[in-house]
KEZAKE-23099 format. One record per residue (C-alpha): residue number from 1; x negated, y negated, z negated. Coordinates in steps of 0.25 Angstrom, whole numbers, plus 5000, padded with zeros to 4 digits. Each point is the difference from the previous one (the first is absolute). Example, Ala and Ser with C-alpha at 12.3 -4.5 7.8 and 13.67 -1.06 7.14 Angstrom:
n X Y Z
1 4951 5018 4969 $
2 4994 4986 5002 $
This chain:
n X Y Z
1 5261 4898 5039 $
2 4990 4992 5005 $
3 4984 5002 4998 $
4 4989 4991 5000 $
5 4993 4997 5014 $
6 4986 5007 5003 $
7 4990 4989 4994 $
8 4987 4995 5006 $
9 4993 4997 4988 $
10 4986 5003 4999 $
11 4995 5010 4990 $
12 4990 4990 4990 $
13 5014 4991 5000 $
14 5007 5013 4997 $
15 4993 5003 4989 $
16 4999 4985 4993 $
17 5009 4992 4990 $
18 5006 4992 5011 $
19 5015 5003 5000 $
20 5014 4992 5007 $
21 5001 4995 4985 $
22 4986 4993 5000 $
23 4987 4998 5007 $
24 4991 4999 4986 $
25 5000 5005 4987 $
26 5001 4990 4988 $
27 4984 5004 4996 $
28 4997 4998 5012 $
29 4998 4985 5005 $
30 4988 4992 4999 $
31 4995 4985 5001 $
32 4997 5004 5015 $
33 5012 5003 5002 $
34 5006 4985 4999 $
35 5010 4997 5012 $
36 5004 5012 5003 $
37 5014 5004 5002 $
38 5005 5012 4990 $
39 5010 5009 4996 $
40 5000 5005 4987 $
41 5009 5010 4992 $
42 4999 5005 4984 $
43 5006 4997 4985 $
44 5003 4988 4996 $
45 4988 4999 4987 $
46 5005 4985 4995 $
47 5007 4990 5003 $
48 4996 4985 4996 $
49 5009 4989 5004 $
50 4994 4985 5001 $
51 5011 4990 5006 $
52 5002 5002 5015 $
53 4988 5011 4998 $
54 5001 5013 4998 $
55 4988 5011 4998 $
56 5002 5015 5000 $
57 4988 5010 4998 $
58 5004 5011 5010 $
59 4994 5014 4995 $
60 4998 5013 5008 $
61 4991 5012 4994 $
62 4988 4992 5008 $
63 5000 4986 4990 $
64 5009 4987 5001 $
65 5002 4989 5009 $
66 5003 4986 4997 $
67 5012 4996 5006 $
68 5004 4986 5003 $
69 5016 4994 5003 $
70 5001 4989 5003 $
71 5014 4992 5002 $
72 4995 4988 5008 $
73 4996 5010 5011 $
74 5006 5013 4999 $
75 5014 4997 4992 $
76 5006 5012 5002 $
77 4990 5008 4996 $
78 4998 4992 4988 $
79 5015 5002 4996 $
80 4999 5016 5001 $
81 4986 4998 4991 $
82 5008 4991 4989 $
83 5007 5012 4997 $
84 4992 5013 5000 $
85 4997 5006 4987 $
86 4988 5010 4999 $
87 4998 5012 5007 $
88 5010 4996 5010 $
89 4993 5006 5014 $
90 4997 4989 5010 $
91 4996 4997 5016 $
92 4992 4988 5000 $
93 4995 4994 5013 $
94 4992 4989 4999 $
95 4985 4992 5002 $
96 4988 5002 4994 $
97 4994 4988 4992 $
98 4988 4997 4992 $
99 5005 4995 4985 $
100 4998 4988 4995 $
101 4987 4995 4993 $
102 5001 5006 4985 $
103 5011 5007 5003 $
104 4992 5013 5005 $
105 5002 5013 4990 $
106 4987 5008 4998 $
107 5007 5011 4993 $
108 5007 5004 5014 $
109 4993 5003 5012 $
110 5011 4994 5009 $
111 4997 4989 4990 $
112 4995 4990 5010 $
113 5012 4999 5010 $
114 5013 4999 5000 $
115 5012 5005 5010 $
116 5010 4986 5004 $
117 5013 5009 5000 $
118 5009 4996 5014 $
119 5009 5011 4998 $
120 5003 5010 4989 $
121 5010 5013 5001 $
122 5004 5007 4986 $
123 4999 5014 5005 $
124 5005 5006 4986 $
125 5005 4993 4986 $
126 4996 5006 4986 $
127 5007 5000 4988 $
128 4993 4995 4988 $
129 4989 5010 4997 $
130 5000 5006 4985 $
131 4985 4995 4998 $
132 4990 4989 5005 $
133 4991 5006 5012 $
134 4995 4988 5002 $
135 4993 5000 4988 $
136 4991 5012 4999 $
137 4995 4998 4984 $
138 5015 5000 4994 $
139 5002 5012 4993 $
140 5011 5009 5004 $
141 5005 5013 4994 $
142 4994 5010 5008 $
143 5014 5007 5001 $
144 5007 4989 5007 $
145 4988 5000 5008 $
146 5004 5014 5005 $
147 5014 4997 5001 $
148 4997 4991 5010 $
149 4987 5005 5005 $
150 5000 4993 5014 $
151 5000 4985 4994 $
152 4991 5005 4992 $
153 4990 5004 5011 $
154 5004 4987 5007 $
155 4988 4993 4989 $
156 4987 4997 5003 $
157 4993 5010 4989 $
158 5009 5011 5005 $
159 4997 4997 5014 $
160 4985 4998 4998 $
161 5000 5013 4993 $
162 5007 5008 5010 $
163 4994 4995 5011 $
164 4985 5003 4991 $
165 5006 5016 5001 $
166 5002 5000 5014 $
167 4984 4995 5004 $
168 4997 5011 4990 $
169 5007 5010 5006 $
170 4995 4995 5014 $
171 4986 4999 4996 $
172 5002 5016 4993 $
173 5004 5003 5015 $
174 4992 4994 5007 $
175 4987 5008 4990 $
176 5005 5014 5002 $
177 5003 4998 5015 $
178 4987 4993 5003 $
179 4993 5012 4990 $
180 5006 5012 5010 $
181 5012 5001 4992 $
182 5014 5006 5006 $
183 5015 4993 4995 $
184 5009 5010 4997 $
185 5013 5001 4995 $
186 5005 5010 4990 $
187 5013 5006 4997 $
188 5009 4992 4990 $
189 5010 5014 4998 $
190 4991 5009 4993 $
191 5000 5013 4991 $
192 4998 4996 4985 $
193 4986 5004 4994 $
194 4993 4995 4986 $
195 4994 4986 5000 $
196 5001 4996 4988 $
197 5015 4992 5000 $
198 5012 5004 5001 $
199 5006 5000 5014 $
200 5011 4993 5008 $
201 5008 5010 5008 $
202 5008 5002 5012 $
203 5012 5010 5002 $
204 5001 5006 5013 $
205 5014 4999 5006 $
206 4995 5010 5010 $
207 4995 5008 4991 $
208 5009 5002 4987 $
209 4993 5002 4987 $
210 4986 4996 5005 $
211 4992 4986 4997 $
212 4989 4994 5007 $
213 4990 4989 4990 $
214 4997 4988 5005 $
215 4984 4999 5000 $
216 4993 4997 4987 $
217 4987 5001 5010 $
218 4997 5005 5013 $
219 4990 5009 4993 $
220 5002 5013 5006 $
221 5002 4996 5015 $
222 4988 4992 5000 $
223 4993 5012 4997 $
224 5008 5008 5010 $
225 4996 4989 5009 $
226 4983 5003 4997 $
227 5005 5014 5003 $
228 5007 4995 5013 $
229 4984 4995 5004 $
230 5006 4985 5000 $
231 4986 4997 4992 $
232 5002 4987 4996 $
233 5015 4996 4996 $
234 5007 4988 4993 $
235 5013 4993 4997 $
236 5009 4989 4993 $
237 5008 5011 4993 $
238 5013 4996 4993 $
239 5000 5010 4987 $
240 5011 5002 4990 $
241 5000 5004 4985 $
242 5010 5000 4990 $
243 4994 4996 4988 $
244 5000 4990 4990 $
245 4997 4984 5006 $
246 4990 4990 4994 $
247 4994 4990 5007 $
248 4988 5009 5009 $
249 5012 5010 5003 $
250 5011 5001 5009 $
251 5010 5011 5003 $
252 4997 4998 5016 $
253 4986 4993 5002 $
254 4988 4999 5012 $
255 4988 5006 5001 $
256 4988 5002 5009 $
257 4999 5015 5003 $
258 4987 5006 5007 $
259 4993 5013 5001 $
260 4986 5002 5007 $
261 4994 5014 5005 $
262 4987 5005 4998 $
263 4998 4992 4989 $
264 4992 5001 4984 $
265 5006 4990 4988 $
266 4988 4991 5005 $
267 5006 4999 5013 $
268 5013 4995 4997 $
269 4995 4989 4990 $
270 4991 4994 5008 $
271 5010 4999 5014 $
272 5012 4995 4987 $
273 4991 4991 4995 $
274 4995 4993 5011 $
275 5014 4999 5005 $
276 5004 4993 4988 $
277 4989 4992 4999 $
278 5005 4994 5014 $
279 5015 4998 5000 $
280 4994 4992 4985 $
281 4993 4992 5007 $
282 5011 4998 5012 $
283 5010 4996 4992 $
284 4996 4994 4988 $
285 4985 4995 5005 $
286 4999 4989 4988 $
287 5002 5012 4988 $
288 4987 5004 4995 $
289 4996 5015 5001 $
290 4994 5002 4987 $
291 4991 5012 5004 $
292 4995 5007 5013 $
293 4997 5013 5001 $
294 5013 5003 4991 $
295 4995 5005 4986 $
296 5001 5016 5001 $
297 5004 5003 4985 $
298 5001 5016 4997 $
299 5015 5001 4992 $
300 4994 5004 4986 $
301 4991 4988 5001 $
302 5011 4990 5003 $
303 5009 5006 4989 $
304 4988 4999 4990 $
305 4997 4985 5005 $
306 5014 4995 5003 $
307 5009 5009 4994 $
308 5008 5001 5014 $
309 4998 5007 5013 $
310 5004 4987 5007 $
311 4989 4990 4992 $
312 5001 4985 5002 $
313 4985 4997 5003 $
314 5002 4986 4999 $
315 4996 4998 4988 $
316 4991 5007 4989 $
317 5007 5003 4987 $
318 4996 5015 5002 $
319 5004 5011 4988 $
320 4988 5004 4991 $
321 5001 5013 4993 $
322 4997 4998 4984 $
323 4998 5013 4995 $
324 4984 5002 5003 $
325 4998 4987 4992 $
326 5009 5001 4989 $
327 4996 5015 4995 $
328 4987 4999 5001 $
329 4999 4989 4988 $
330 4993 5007 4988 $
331 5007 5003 4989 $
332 5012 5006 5006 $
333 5002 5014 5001 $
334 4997 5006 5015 $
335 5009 4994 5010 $
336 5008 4992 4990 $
337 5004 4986 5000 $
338 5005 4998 4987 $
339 5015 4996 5006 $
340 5009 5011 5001 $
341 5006 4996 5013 $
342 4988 4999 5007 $
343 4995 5014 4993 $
344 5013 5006 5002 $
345 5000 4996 5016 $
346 4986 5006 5001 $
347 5002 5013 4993 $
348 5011 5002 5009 $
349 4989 4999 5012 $
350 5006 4986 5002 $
351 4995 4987 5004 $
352 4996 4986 4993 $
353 5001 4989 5010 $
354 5000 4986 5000 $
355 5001 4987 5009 $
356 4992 4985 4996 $
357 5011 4988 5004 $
358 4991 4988 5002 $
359 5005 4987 4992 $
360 5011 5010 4992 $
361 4993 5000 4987 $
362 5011 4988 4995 $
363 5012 5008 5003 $
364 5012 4998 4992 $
365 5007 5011 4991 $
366 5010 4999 5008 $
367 4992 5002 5013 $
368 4993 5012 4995 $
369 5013 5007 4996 $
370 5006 4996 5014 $
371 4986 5007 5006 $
372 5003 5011 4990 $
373 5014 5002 5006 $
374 4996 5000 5013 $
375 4990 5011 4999 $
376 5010 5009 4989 $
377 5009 4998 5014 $
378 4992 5008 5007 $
379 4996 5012 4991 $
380 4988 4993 4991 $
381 5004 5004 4984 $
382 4994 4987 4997 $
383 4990 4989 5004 $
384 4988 4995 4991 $
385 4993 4989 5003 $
386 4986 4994 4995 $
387 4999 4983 5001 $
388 4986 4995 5004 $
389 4995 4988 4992 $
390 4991 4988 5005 $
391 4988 5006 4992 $
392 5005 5013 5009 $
393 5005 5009 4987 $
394 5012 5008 5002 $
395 5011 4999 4991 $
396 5011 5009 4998 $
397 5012 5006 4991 $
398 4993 5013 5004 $
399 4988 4996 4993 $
400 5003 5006 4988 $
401 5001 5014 5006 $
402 4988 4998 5008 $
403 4989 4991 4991 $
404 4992 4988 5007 $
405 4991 5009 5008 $
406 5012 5006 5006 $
407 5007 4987 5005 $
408 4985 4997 5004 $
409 4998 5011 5008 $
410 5013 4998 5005 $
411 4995 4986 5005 $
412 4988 5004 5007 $
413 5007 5012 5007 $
414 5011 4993 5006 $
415 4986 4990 5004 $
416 5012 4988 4994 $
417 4995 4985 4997 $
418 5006 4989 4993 $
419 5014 4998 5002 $
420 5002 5013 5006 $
421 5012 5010 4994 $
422 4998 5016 4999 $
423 5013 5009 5004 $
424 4998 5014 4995 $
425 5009 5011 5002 $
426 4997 5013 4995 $
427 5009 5013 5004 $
428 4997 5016 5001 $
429 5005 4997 5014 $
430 4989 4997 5010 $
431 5011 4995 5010 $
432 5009 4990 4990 $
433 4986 4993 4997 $
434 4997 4997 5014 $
435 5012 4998 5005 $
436 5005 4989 4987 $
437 4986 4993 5003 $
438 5001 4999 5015 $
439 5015 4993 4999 $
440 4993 4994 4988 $
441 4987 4994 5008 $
442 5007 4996 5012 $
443 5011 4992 4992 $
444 4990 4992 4994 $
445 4991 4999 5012 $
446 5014 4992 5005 $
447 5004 4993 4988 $
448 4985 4994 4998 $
449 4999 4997 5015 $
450 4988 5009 5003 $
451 5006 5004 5013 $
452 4998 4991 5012 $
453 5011 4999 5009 $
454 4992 4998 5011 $
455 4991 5012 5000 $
456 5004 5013 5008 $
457 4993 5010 4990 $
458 5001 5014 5007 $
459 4995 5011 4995 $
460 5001 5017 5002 $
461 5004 5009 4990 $
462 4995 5015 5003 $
463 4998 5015 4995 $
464 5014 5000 4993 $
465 5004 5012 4991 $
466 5006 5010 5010 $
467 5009 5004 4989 $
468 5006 4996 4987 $
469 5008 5012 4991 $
470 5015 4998 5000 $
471 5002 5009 4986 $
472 5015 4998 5001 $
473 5001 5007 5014 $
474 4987 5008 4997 $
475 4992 4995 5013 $
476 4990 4993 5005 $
477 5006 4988 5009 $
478 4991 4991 5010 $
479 4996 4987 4996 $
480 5004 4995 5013 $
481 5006 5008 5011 $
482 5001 5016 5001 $
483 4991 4999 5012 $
484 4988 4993 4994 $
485 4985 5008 5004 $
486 4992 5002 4988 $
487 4984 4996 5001 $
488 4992 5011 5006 $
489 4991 5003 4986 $
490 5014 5004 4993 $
491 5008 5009 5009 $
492 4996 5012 4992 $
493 5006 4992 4989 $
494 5014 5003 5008 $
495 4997 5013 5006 $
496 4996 5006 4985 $
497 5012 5006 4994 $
498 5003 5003 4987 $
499 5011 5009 5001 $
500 5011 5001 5007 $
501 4998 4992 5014 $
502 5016 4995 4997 $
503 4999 4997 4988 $
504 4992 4988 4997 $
505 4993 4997 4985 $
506 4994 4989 4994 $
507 4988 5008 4999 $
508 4999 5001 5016 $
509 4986 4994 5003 $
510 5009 4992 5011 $
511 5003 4991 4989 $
512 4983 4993 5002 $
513 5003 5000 5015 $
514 4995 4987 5007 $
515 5010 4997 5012 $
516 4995 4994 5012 $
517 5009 4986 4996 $
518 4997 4986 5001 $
519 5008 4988 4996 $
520 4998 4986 5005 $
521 5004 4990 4991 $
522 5001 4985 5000 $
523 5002 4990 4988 $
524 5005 5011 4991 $
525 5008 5004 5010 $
526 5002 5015 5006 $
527 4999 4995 5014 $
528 4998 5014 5007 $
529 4997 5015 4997 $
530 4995 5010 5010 $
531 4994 5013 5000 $
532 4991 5011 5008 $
533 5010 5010 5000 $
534 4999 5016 4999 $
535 5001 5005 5014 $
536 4998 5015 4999 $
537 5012 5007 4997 $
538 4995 5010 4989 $
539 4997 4988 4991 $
540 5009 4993 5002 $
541 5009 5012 4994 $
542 4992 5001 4989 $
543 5002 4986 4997 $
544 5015 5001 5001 $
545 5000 5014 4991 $
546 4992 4990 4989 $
547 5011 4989 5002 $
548 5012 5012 4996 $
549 5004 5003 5014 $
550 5003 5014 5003 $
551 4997 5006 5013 $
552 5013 4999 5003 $
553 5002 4986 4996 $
554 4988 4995 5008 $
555 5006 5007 5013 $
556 5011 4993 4999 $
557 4997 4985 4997 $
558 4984 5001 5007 $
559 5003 5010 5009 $
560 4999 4991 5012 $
561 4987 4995 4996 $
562 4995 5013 4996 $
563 5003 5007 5013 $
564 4993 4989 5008 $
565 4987 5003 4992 $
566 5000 5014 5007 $
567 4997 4994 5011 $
568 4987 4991 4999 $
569 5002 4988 4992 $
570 4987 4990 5000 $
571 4994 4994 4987 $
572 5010 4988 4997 $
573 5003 4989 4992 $
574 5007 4984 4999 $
575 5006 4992 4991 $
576 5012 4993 4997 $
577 5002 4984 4996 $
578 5009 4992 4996 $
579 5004 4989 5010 $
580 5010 4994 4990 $
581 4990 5001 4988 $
582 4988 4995 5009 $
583 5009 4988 5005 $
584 5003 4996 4989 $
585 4986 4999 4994 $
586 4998 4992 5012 $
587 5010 4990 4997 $
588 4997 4999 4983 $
589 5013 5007 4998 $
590 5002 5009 4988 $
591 5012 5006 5005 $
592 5001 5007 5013 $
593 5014 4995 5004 $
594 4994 4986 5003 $
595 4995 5006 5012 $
596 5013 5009 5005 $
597 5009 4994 5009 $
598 5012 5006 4994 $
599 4996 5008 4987 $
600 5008 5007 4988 $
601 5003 4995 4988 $
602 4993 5007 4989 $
603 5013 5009 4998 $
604 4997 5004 5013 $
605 5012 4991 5006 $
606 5001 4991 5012 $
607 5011 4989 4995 $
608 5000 4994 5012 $
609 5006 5011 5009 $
610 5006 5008 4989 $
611 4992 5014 5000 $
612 5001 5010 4995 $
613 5015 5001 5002 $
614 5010 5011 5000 $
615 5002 5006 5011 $
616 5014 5002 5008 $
617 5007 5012 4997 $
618 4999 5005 5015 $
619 4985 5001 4999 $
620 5000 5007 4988 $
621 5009 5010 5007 $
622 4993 5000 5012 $
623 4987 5005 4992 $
624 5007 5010 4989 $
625 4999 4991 4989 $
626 5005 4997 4989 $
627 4999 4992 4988 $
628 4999 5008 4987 $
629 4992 4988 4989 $
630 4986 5000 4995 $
631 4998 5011 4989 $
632 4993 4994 4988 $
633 4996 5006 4987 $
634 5013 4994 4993 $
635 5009 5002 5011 $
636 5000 5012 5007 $
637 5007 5000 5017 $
638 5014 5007 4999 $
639 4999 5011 5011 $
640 5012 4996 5012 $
């Protein structure tokens, strides 16, 4: 067998693009590189054929080069260009030539020159491909683009796209390392803990019976890592969740993982902030930053202005709460409105909400039932809605209920002008009117364009609830993740009990504990979430006791962690962000498989290698497995 001689190349030609199969790139040549002698390799683009002269665009991930054949001078190489098709891979060697006046193409920029083909070698044929990739704007069913991923990737926007991910991720490195920041590597083979999702898991043919889980997060060995004294950690984590796709969720996706030592909340925003702020400004330097500093928006406020913990701040269109104005007209009896639903909502300690959509006031019947639908979709028992006039009156079939100086106070609290339109919804549920407003504002802040795609409006989200009640299983569950910090002014919140330390109640005073959390979003985007994390081990029991964790229970899913406390843990915190999602913002993309090389669909397939699949019989044996269906409520599994 033979092997390659010892080569005396020198490391900068090592490390360029030059290969045996061509000296430049087809983005790479230039007017000043008229007469010079070349060898070029890529795709064939297009093909144009004009009597004895024949044109090819030759396209490598770097751009396209003109290519010239023609049969007077180089015949041979004319008759192998007369019957390529494209995406046929060629070696073309050749001579660099300025194009002819008026024929130079400002759109390329190779679009000055031209290569005079003297000889070409077809180093692979292609088939007919089952789309156009040289037209980027034709639509394609995003399924066949899966099925065959890699012509898909071979067009420009997904070229440009991935290519935009990978400076990203190079300029996120380049950050942490220059900021004191250590790369680590974390195990993929791990024990299954509570994240919030379901997870995938391994079978152990060494060891029968026992599973690993893939990583949902690196969360508790970055922690191990503070522990560890490695102070300042990060890392392009791979993380896996089993859980139901849409278009910012994938069942394996990126994210940038770090945690600092010796750090408070303040801490860890600024370092993330200013972090972001410059791989911004690396990769996408002609997008406007809306705001620096971040806006710094305490939880309760952001629900209360945007209905949504991740608020689009790029436009207005904030929620305004009714009730003061509207039970306070004389006449009505105390705290009454005159409107059942509204009374009804606010004798249940409810809330009365609304939003004012500018230029809306002319809307069809049929598109306020199709705005009526979309909030019902999401929990609201209805939508009401007030019309502003050009003489700035309101007009609405809730009138009736509510009299003139009820639609008018209606008017002046939602401060609406001419051609605005009202949205109210009303509920018992303090939740269901936040949340039907906030998908409510940020659809129409979309339909009505009031969101520029250019602007990059960052903001933080902090002070979450550390708990919501989960009555079903009668325990509190963390907002975010189990190892969330709680703001110094509330631990005795945590640390009170009212009864039994294992058995949690709605009455726990836990339940108006602040944690030490802090979101970052981005166009009404979650783009990361982090936290200050408990690092003393007595707490941090207490808080797994309020989440329905028995001693027992905590020992045996935390106990590494807990273990590790004993044995000085610094004050820590990080945050984890989505590259997928942050890419894709980037790039104006909506979904983040625009920005995945090789993605799922949103059953969780991959058409174009076939998984998941069945396994062989042999491995199934080899692990102790076996088969048995998937219990369901109508078909119960027939023990074998």
């Amino acid at each position: 067998m033979s092997k390659p001689s010892p080569s005396s190349i020198s490391p900068e030609a090592a490390f360029g693009l030059a290969t045996p199969y061509r000296d430049v790139t087809c983005g790479e040549l230039r007017a000043a590189d008229a007469g010079r002698e070349v060898r070029v390799s890529g795709w064939v683009h297009r093909r144009r054929d004009y009597g004895g002269l024949h044109f090819i665009d030759l396209r490598d991930r770097y751009g396209l080069t003109q290519i010239v054949f023609n049969e007077a001078e180089a015949p041979e190489a004319a008759e192998i260009a007369a019957r390529v098709r494209n995406e046929f891979v060629l070696e073309v060697r050749g001579i660099v030539a300025l194009r002819l006046d008026g024929t130079a193409n400002a759109k390329l920029a190779t679009g000055d020159i031209e290569v005079k083909a003297a000889s070409v070698t077809v180093l692979s044929e292609s088939e007919t491909p089952p789309f156009y990739i040289n037209e980027p704007d034709a639509p394609v069913d995003e399924n066949l683009r899966l099925r065959y991923r890699y012509l898909d990737i071979r067009r420009r926007p997904m070229v440009e796209r991935l290519m935009l991910r990978s400076r990203m991720v190079q300029a996120i490195r380049e950050c942490h390392h220059r900021a004191g920041f250590i790369e680590i590597e974390t195990p993929i083979l791990l024990k299954s803990t509570p994240e919030g999702a379901r997870d995938f898991i391994v079978p152990s043919r060494l060891q029968p019976g026992s599973v690993y889980a893939l990583p949902q997060s690196p969360q508790q060995l970055k922690q191990l890592l503070m522990v560890a004294g490695m102070d300042r950690y990060f890392q392009i984590a791979r993380c896996f969740r089993d859980e139901d796709l849409r278009g910012d969720r994938q069942p394996e996706f990126t994210q940038l993982d770090l945690e600092m030592s010796f750090v408070d909340e303040q801490r860890v925003m600024d370092f993330v902030e200013a972090m972001i702020l410059e791989v911004s400004k690396s990769v996408v330097p002609d997008r406007q930053i809306q705001q620096v500093p971040f806006p710094r928006i305490d939880y309760h406020e952001a629900m209360e202005r945007y209905g949504s913990d991740k608020p689009d701040i790029r436009f207005g269109l904030e929620l305004v709460d009714l009730a003061p104005s509207i039970t306070a007209l004389p006449g009505r009896g105390e705290g009454l409105t005159g409107f059942r639903v509204f009374d009804e909502a606010l004798a249940a300690g409810g809330r009365v909400k609304a939003i004012a959509a500018p230029g809306m006031a002319d809307s069809s019947r049929s598109q306020i039932d199709e705005l009526v639908g979309f909030a019902r979709r999401f929990g609201a028992k209805g939508l009401a809605h007030v019309s502003v006039g050009a003489d700035g009156a309101g007009a609405s079939p809730i009138a009736k209920f509510l009299g003139e100086d009820g639609i008018a106070a209606i008017v002046k609290a939602a401060a609406a002008v001419a051609g605005d339109l009202i949205l109210i919804v009303a509920d018992a549920d303090h939740d269901v009117v936040a949340d039907v407003l906030g998908r409510l504002r940020q659809e129409l802040g979309l339909r009505l364009g009031l969101a520029d795609e250019n602007v990059l409006a960052y903001c933080w989200v902090y002070h979450f609830p550390m708990y919501h009640w989960d009555a079903e299983k009668s325990r509190w569950d963390a907002t975010h993740n189990p190892f969330s910090g709680v703001v110094p002014e509330d631990v005795e919140l945590l640390v009170t009990e009212s009864g039994d330390p294992y058995a949690p109640s709605h009455q726990d005073p836990a339940g108006r504990a602040r944690a030490m959390q802090y979101d970052v979003a981005l166009n009404g985007w979650e783009l990361g979430g982090g936290s200050v994390r408990i690092h003393k081990r007595e707490l941090l029991e207490r808080s797994f006791a309020l989440q329905g964790y028995s001693l027992e229970q905590m020992h045996e899913r935390f106990g590494g962690i807990l273990e590790a406390f004993d044995y000085g843990a610094p004050p820590h915190g990080g945050i984890a962000m989505g590259i997928d999602r942050w890419a894709a913002l980037l790039t104006h993309q909506t979904n983040i498989r625009e920005v995945m090389a090789f993605p799922k669909t949103q059953s969780g397939a991959d058409p174009m290698l076939g998984a998941p699949s069945e396994p062989e019989p042999e491995q199934y044996s080899e692990l102790g497995l076996r088969f048995v269906g998937v219990q369901s409520s109508s078909t119960p599994v027939k023990p074998q």
